[in-house]
Every structure is written in C-alpha cells, then in structure tokens.
C-alpha positions, 0 to 999 in steps of 0.5 A, spaced: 455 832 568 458 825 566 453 821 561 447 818 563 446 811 561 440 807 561 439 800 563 446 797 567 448 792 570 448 792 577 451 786 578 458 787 576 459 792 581 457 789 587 461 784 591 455 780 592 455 779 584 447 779 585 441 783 582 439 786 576 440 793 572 439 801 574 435 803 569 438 810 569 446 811 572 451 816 571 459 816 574 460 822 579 467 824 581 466 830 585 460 834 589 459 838 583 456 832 579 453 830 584 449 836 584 447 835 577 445 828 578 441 829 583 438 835 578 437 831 572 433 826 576 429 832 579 427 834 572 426 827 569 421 825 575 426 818 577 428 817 585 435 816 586 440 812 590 448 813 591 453 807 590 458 807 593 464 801 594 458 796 592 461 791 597 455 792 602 448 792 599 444 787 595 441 789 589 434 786 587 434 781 583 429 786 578 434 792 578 432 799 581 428 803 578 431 809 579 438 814 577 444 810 579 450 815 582 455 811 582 462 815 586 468 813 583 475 816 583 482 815 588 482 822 589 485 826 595 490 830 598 495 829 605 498 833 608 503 832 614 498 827 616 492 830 614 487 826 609 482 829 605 479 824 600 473 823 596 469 819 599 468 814 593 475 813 593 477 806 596 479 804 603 485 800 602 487 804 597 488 810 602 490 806 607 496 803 602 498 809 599 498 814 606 502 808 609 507 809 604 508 816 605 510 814 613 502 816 616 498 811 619 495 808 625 488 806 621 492 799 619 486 795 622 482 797 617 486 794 612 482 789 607 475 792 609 473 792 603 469 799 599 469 806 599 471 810 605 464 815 605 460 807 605 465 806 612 464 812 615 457 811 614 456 806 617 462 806 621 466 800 619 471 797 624 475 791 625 480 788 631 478 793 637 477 798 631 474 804 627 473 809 623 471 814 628 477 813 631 480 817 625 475 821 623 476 828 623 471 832 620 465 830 614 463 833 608 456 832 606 450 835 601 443 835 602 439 833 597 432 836 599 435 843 600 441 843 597 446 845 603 452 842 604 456 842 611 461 840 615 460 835 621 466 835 626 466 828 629 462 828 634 456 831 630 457 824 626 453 820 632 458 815 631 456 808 634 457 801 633 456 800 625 452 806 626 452 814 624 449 820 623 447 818 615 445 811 617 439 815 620 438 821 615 439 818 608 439 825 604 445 826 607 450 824 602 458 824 604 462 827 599 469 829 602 472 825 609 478 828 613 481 823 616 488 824 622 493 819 622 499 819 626 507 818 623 510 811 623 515 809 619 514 806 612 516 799 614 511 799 621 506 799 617 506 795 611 508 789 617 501 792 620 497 792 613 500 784 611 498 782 618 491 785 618 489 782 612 492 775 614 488 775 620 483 777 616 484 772 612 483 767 616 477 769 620 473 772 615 472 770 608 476 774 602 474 774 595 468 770 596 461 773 593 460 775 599 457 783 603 462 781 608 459 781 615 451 780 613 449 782 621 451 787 626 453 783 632 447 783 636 446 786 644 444 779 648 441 777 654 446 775 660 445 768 659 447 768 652 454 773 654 456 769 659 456 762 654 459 766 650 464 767 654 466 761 658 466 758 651 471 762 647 475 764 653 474 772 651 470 778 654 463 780 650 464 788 647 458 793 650 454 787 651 454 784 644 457 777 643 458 775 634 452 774 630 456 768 626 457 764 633 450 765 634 448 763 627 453 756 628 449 756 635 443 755 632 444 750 627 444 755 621 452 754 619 451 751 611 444 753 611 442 754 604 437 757 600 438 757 592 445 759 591 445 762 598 449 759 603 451 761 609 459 760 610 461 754 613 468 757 615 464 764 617 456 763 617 454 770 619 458 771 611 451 769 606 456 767 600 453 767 593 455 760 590 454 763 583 447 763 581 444 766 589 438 770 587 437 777 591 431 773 594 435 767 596 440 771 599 433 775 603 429 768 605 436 765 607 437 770 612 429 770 614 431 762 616 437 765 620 434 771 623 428 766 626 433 760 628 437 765 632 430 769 635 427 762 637 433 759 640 436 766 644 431 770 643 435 775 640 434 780 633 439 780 629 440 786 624 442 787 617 449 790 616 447 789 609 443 795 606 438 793 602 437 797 596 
C-alpha cells in the first residue's frame, strides 16, 4: 500500500478551494490498494471516505476525521472503441485522448470537470447528454463484505443525476467500460472546442466553484409553463433549471461571508476567496428557502456534502 500521511490538506484538492484537512489520507491507483486502505483503517478503528476528481463535494471547514482515499492516475486501455478506465482518472483527459485516437461521441460532456467514476456516480450530463448513454459495464468493490462485481448498464439504475452508488455508498466504482463510436479526428476535436465554449458561456469555468450546486428540481405546472413561455424552450421530464429558479427568486448575487451565488450562474455557490464550508451551507439554506417560499419547490444538492 502507498504511504499513509497524516494531517493533509483537503483544500487544494477540491474545486471548491474549501474545508480543512483529513487527518489520515493515502493515494490509490488500483482496486488492490483500495483494498489495503479500506483494510488499514479497519485495523486502525478510523471511518473512510473515498476522493475522487474533488470537483463536486464540500470539505468541512474542520476537516474530516477519517482516512482520505484519494483515486489518482489516467489509467486505461481502448480498443476499437472500447474503453476500460480507471475510475479515478479524469474525464476530459479520456474524452481528449480517445478522441484523438478517432472514437467519440461522448463530446458533450467535455469540460465536466472530475473523474470518471464521480460521473458515473452521479450520472453527470450536459447539452441533451449523459454518461449513461456510454456506459457499458461498471466495476465495483464492496467495502463491507469485500465482493467485487460488474453492473451491466441497466443494473446502474441511471437516472437524472442519479445511480445505483448514489443510493449505496459502500460500493466503490473502480473500473468503468465505456463504448464509443468512430469518428474522424478532426470532427471531434471541433465538438470538444465547441462544447466547452458553450460551456464557457453558460456555465462558469475555472471559478471556485462544485459546478452546478442543485439538481434542477421537478415543478408544479405552473412553474413549467412560466418557464417556458419565458425561455421559449420545452421543460425536460418535468424539471425546469435550479439557476432560473434562484434568479427568479431573488437570490441571484446572494452572499453569505465569502460565498456568493453567481451573477452570471446563480445555481454556481463560488468561493470568493475566504467562503468558509459553512457560508457556503447558510448560503445555500438562504437559497433552498427562497426558492421553496416562492415556487413551493425543494431544491437538492448536486453537491456532496462530505
């Protein structure tokens, strides 16, 4: 097993830039070593958690009690399409480099930042997109009896911003399988630049930031229809965006501390440079409750809180 330190720095390791330090942490690069982690805090009596991209939790502010397992490393194979990646390895990284070996198709999802087993997960998506939609098998350990298995697509459960290992957390992913299509080089290369311009003009980039801090809410029919008069477009499954909710109900540029919520994306709760983990908790609290008093919808973290 890689070595385990003590006392690290959370906060560099997120995109959030917030939180305090793990009092144990180790660097995995296979399944075999998360076994050993998982194994030494067992042994040690200490809880564990597993971290990933670091681009969708909040670290408290006081750190985390706990071993750190901290998946690293681009690793993975392709074949004809076929990819089988570590599931601590980044998304756009994969996306890039299978692109220019000619297999695409997943281009929509380029500039979601993270790894690809947080995706998985918590079945990222972007532009009419998923993660779903490529997955073909998924790898995972069990870290209370020690199985590991393969879940076939359907066995994931996928839905919005939801899978089978949101609802049961002792499954860690450890190997994804992903099929893509062939396209020529230059095709996909034009797809990723546009996706991430688009990005760039509706989403905040490189901003302290967990990306999108709600899902986008189911609403009442009423909500819908406003919504779409409004915007001119049609609601998906029901749902209309949590950031024109948040504008709507007055808590675009909202601050708490060092919190804020965009002014050019309010569902993006950015660090200013001194947010606390709990400004960035009272913040959204201010935001869940004005977007409840005035539409009478519940909003919901995307974010984990860790």
């Amino acid at each position: 097993m890689q070595e385990v330190r003590e006392r690290v720095p959370l906060k560099p390791l997120t995109t959030f830039e917030i939180g305090g330090s793990a009092c144990f942490f180790v660097d995995v690069r296979s399944e075999g070593e998360i076994r050993e982690a998982i194994a030494w805090a067992k042994e040690k009596g200490v809880s564990f958690t597993v971290l990933g991209g670091g681009s969708n939790v909040l670290v408290p502010d006081d750190g985390l009690d706990a071993l750190v397992v901290h998946l690293v490393g681009n690793l993975y194979s392709a074949d004809n399409g076929t990819l089988d990646t570590w599931a601590g390895s980044d998304l756009l990284f994969l996306i890039q480099t299978l692109g220019a070996q000619g297999y695409g198709g997943w281009e929509k999802l380029a500039g979601i930042p993270g790894s690809i087993g947080g995706a998985v997960r918590g079945n990222a998506g972007a532009f009419g997109s998923e993660i779903k939609d490529f997955i073909e098998k998924v790898r995972a350990l069990n870290t209370e009896t020690g199985e590991t298995r393969e879940f076939t697509n359907a066995e994931c459960d996928f839905s919005y911003r939801h899978s089978f290992f949101k609802d049961h957390p002792e499954w860690i992913i450890t190997v994804v399988k992903v099929k893509l299509a062939q396209r020529r080089h230059g095709d996909i290369t034009k797809s990723i630049g546009d996706t991430i311009a688009e990005r760039e003009k509706r989403h905040l980039q490189n901003v302290r930031a967990a990306g999108s801090y709600f899902m986008n809410p189911q609403a009442p029919q009423n909500v819908i229809d406003t919504f779409e008069k409004e915007k001119g477009v049609k609601s998906r499954e029901g749902r209309v965006p949590a950031g024109w909710l948040i504008e709507k109900a007055g808590m675009r540029g909202a601050t708490v501390g060092g919190a804020v919520a965009s002014l050019q994306h309010p569902n993006y709760i950015v660090n200013q440079g001194t947010a606390t983990a709990e400004n960035v908790r009272q913040l959204a609290e201010k935001v869940k409750k004005a977007v409840l008093e005035k539409f009478d919808v519940e909003l919901q973290e995307e974010a984990a809180l860790l």
